[in-house]
Phi, psi and omega in degrees: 000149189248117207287159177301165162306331204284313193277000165281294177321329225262321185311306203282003164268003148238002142310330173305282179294022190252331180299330162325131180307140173301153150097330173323327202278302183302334163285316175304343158235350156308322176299327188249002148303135178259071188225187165310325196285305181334307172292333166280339154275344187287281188321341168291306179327303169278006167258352185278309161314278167330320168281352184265295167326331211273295189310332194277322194316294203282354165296126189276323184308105201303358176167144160321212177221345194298163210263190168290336196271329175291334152316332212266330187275348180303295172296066194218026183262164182219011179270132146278118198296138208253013151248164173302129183292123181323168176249350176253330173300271225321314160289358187286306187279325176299299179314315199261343173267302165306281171353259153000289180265027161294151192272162197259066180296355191266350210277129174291354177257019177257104211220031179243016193217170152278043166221152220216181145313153169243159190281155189281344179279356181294318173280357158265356160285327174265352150303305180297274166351295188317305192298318195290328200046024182296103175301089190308329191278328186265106174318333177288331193234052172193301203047249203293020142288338187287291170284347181288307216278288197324314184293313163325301189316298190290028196252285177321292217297330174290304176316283160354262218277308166082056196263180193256150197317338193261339173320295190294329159293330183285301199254357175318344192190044146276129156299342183267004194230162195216070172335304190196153177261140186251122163208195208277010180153153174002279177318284191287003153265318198289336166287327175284336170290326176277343167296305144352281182304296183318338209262314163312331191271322171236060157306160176308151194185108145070058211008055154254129191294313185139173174282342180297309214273301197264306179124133175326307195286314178282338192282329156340280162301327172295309186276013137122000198264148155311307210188177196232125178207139143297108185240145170197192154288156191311342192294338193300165186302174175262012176281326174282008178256355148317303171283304188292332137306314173283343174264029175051006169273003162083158200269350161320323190245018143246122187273136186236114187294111177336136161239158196275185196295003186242351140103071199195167183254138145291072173021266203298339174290329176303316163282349158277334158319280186331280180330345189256309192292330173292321180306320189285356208038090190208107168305136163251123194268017186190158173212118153283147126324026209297109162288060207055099179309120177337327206250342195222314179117029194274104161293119164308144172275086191291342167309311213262003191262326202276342180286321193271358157288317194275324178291318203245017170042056199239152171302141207243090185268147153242149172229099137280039178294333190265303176313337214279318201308318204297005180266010173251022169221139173300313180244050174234332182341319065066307182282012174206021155325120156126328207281011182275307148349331168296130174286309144229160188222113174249142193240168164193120192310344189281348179253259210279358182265014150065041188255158142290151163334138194121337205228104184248189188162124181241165214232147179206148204270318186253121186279336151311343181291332229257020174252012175274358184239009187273141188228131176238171204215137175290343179274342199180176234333093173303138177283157199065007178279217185209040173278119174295309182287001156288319158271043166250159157292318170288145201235011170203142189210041177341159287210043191253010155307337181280008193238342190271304194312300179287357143277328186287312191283301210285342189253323169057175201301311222242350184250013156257347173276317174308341188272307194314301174318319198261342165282327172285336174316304190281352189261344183276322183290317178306304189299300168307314174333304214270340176289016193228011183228165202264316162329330177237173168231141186283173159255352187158126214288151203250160188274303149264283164191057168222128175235154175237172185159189219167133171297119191225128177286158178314326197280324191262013184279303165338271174345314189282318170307309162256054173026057196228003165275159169253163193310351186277299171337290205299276204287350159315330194263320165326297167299344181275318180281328217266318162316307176297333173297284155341273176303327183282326153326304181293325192293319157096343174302333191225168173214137138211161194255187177244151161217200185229096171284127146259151162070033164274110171302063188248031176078337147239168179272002179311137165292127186253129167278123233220143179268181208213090175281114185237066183329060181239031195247116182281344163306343196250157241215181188268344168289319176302341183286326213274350209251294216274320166287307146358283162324285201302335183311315193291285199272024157286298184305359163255011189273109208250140178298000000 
């Protein structure tokens, strides 16, 4: 007899399912049932979870000793397991392999990354998020997250810019206007904005589609430019050479300006840049800002960036993602003068606004450019809706405005200004520590609450008082740091990170490598600092020239 098409599926779907294990079906929907039973695993799973956080929570130590390479073997299964894995083995095996050899960013002596404590309320808020499940970019999969997410923005976007009260009624919940974009992190505000600018500077025009449309190279030849170049300090961040490979002008046609000993772009090379790139006819499709440099805490003098931006009539980005916070305290503010003035602003919540990873944010002065990037789709973000992923780079986005929203409300104005104040307070006291012990060098008085300095063994130290090494003297010192660095990272009691300075006003241009200190943890007490200096005392002295 001969079976139908119909009656061939239905066999092999219970031949399949004769092959099933018993019980499969039933675990397996049990993860995703909403009932009693359900609810009573969850709940083991968090009390099981919790002790493990709680335990990861209270470790004072920035990280285990285990080396990379015992790591590398832990993880070296590529077999996906073909029954469900128990949930108590399982979490069992998280806790003692992941868990356990994580670095501890929360630890007050782990004082070398932009990352920090997090405030206690992020994690059942980000429970809650996880439960929500909401896709941020589509109003079909967020709705009043879609307006929760505008409003947070426009909170920043006042803070900046202080724009006037009927500004923020008109555009706070406009759909045709865009304050700020919520994306996963720096990099990807700091590309939209210029992607943003690129896309304004070449635009449709007397029918030429626009660049969006044509493509860099004809809008180029239309609007009359040789080229394309993005200028800022050598200081910027590596995101921008990021942008500048997607927006095909190549890391070539990022200029990058010498910055002077106080870790700032140079003024007068910067207005001869412009000048020269105009000569050249070369669109420049940006004049960067820096709002505190990855490596040093160095603020740009953004009054004078935004007049010789405004002079050459070119878009003004600032990327203050580590810096931008200082607009919540009265008396560091001050230190971002100019920065109302940015035509964009990139901020990013995982550093001084004391959030998890996820929450970058770029910020426009003109709430209308981001519509030089609107992209619509017949399945999804419709023109004229209030899909948040149309002027965006991401096409899926969790739901972590509700994690921004709830540092702006819960922490407020004044109890961010209390974090900002006490980080730079403790990185200044951390800085008189190291100008007062002999053991160390400051490299440069610090502009926010990132420091550098550097270990100078006994023997070169005279020397270093008269500015008196020589370049062999230098990489002696180097090598003692980029080594003190290395074992104390391993050792794990302590953390700071490293970086490489050029053009440190020592008499010479040699590169120094430098230890990098980032004071953004209100745990950490003035005993940790003296703990964390210490540590390097101790394990320099096992260090042999």
């Amino acid at each position: 007899m001969t079976l139908s098409k119909q009656e061939m599926l239905n066999k092999s779907y219970f031949v399949e399912s004769e092959q099933l294990d018993d019980g499969i079906e039933e675990k397996v929907m049990q993860m995703f049932a909403s009932c009693n039973q359900v609810s009573s695993l969850e709940k083991q799973i968090d009390e099981i979870t919790d002790q493990i956080s709680q335990d990861f929570l209270n470790t004072i130590d920035s990280n285990t000793n285990i080396d990379l390479d015992s790591l590398l073997e832990e993880f070296s299964d590529s077999k996906i397991p073909v029954q469900p894995t128990n949930f108590e083995t399982y979490l069992k095996y998280i806790g003692n392999n992941v868990v356990a050899h994580s670095i501890h960013t929360s630890s007050p002596r782990f004082i070398g990354h932009m990352t920090s404590a997090l405030p206690s309320f992020v994690r059942p808020l980000a429970k809650l998020m996880t439960a929500m499940n909401q896709n941020a970019v589509k109003i079909e999969t967020a709705k009043s997250l879609s307006f929760f997410e505008r409003e947070a923005l426009a909170m920043l976007h006042r803070q900046i810019y202080n724009l006037s009260e009927g500004f923020y009624t008109q555009h706070i919940q406009n759909n045709l206007s865009t304050l700020g974009i919520l994306v996963s992190g720096g990099t990807v505000a700091n590309i939209t904005a210029l992607w943003c600018a690129r896309n304004a500077a070449l635009g449709p025009k007397d029918g030429f589609l626009g660049v969006e449309k044509e493509g860099l190279a004809a809008a180029l030849d239309f609007y009359g430019y040789k080229g394309a170049v993005i200028i800022g300090s050598d200081l910027m961040h590596y995101s921008f050479d990021k942008a500048a490979d997607l927006m095909s002008i190549g890391t070539q046609g990022l200029l990058r300006i010498p910055a002077d000993c106080n870790n700032r772009i140079n003024l007068p090379a910067l207005r001869q840049t412009v000048a020269e790139c105009r000569k050249q006819n070369l669109l420049i499709i940006a004049i960067v800002g820096v709002a505190g440099t990855t490596d040093s805490g160095g603020v740009d003098s953004l009054k004078d960036i935004a007049e010789i931006a405004q002079e050459a009539n070119v878009h003004f980005h600032v990327d203050a993602a580590w810096g931008g916070p200082l607009i919540f305290s009265e008396q560091y503010r001050h230190k971002l003068a100019g920065i109302e003035e940015a035509d964009s602003v990139t901020i990013d919540g995982h550093k001084q606004l004391y959030l998890p990873m996820g929450i970058g944010m770029v910020f426009f002065r003109d709430p209308y450019l981001a519509s030089s990037i609107e992209k619509q789709a017949s399945y999804t973000m419709r023109k004229g809706s209030f899909d948040l992923g149309k002027r965006a780079l991401e096409g899926s986005r969790p739901g972590m405005a509700l994690l921004l929203h709830a540092g702006l409300k819960l922490i407020g104005l004044k109890g961010y200004e209390f974090l900002i104040d006490e980080g730079i307070r403790k990185t200044q006291y951390m800085a008189a520590c190291i100008s007062a012990m002999p053991e160390f060098e400051l490299l440069a008085e610090p502009d926010t609450n990132l420091l550098i300095y550097r270990y100078i063994p006994g023997q070169l130290r005279g020397l270093v008082a008269k500015k008196a090494l020589t370049d062999v003297d230098n990489q002696i010192i180097n090598n003692v740091n980029e080594s003190l660095q290395k074992n104390q990272r391993q050792i794990g009691h302590t953390f700071i990170s490293r970086t490489i300075k050029k053009n440190i006003n020592f008499g010479n241009d040699n590169p120094v490598v430098a230890m990098r200190a980032v004071i953004a943890n209100p745990l950490t007490t003035e005993e940790d600092i003296q703990a964390v200096l210490n540590d390097q005392i101790q394990i320099a002295a096992t260090i042999s020239i």
